[in-house]
C-alpha positions, 0 to 999 in steps of 0.5 A, a space after each residue: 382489532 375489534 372489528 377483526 374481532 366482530 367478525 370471527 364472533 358473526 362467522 362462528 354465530 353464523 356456522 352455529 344456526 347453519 349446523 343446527 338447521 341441519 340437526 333439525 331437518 335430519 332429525 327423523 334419520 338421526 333416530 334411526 341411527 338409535 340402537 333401540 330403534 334398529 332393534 325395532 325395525 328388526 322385531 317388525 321384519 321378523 313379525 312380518 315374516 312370521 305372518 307371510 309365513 302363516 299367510 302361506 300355510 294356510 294358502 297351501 291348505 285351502 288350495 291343496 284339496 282345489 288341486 285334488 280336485 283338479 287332477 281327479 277332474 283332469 283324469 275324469 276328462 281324459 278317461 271320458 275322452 278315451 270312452 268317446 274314441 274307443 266308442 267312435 272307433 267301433 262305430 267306424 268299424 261297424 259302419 265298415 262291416 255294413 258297408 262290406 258284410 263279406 269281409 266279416 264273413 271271412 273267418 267263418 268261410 276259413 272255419 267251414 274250409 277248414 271243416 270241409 277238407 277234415 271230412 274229406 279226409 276222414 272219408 277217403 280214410 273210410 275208403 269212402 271214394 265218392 263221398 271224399 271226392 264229393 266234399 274236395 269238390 264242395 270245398 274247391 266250389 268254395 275256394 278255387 285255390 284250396 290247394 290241399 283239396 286238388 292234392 286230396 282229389 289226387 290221392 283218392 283218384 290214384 289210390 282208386 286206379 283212375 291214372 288219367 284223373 290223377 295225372 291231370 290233378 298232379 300235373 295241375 299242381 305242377 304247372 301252379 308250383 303248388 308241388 310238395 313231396 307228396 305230389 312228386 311221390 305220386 306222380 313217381 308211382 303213377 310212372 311206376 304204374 305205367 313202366 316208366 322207370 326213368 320217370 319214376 326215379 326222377 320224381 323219388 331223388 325230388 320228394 327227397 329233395 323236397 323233404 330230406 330229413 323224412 326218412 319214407 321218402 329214403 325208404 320209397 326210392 330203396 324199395 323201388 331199387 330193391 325191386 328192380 334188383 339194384 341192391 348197391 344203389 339202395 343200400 346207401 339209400 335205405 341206410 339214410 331212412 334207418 338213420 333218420 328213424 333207427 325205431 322203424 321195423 320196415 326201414 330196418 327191414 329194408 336195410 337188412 334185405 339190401 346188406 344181404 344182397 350185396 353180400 355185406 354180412 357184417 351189415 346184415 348180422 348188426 341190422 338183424 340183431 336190432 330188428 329181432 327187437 322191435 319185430 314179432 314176426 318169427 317166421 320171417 326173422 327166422 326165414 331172414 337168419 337162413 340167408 344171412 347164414 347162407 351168406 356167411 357159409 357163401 363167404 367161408 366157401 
């Protein structure tokens, strides 16, 4: 019993110096489980984060002008680079030029066409023949397919009688299918001239086809009916061109003449009503008044 006794008070002595040992080697983490403790550790956290945060503010406001700077000295360098292309790109250009000096020319020899053929033009409205056959020919030395030079030859050659000259220019523009309206007008009155009617009416339908909305090629092929006295096919004809220009004295004109041919008084009475507006021409309106009343006395009869 009193051994028994012993040995539960060395056990008990024993758990005593074992729980102590422990005290005292977790001593240090036993403080921190104090209040006052944690609420330094939290004070120290929040001083550190105050100056993390000044440390940064004050980071940003020296680096801020370094990256002004920095982007100004990155836009400097790409406008310097693109001074250096642009440079680079001319002197290629100009190395060009030197190593083709025609090429550079080229505007100029377009201007001194273009001037040329202004001139030639301008003389053969002086009827100055010679001198606008000199410049077309001047012009063609410079560029052998200046079609409008070869069209003005043409014109001034016709308008001069020389028939052979102009068709073997109109016939050369033909074979090149350089052809307008203007050359199938001319070589229609170059059949014309040499009688040949069938030609003439050909080349006159293909200057209207060529250019169907301009109301003098209409015009051209009615007077070439009238004068062949074929009334009932330049009525229609005449009617169109006084349709594409209604202020026209001359197409009106024509269209009055092929109503009264064909017997059409209705036609002749409206069509003279409006040309006694835009005419001036007394005798004539008075001369084209007599055979419409002629006309009218005709259908009464």
């Amino acid at each position: 019993m009193g051994i028994l006794v012993y040995i539960l008070g060395f056990i008990c002595l024993m758990s005593l110096i074992v729980i102590f040992g422990i005290f005292a080697r977790h001593w240090r983490e036993i403080q921190l489980l104090n209040p006052e403790s944690i609420q330094e550790e939290r004070e120290k956290q929040k001083r550190d984060a105050i100056l993390l945060q000044r440390f940064d503010r004050i980071r940003s406001e020296k680096i801020a002008p370094l990256q002004t700077v920095g982007k100004r000295l990155l836009y400097a360098l790409k406008t310097r680079f693109h001074d250096v292309y642009i440079r680079l790109v001319r002197l290629e250009r100009s190395y060009r030029q030197a190593k083709s000096p025609f090429a550079a020319m080229t505007p100029s020899v377009k201007d001194r066409l273009k001037l040329i053929l202004n001139d030639a033009r301008s003389l053969a409205r002086d009827l100055k023949w010679a001198e606008a056959e000199r410049r077309y020919l001047e012009a063609l030395g410079i560029d052998s397919h200046a079609w409008d030079a070869y069209k003005g030859l043409g014109q001034i050659y016709l308008k001069q009688d020389l028939l052979p000259q102009a068709t073997e220019t109109y016939e050369f523009l033909l074979k090149s299918r350089m052809a307008d309206d203007t050359v199938y007008a001319a070589i229609a009155d170059i059949a014309e001239r040499q009688k040949n009617d069938e030609k003439a009416e050909s080349y006159r339908k293909k200057a209207i086809d060529e250019r169907p909305r301009l109301a003098n090629r209409h015009a051209e092929l009615a007077e070439f009916y009238l004068n062949r006295k074929q009334a009932d096919k330049a009525w229609p004809v005449i009617k169109r061109a006084v349709e594409l220009d209604p202020k026209s004295s001359r197409y009106l004109e024509l269209s009055l003449e092929a109503a009264i041919l064909i017997g059409n008084r209705d036609e002749a009475r409206r069509r003279y009503d409006k040309l006694r507006l835009l005419s001036q021409d007394r005798p004539k309106l008075h001369a084209l008044k007599e055979r419409i009343d002629e006309l009218k006395s005709e259908v009464d009869n």
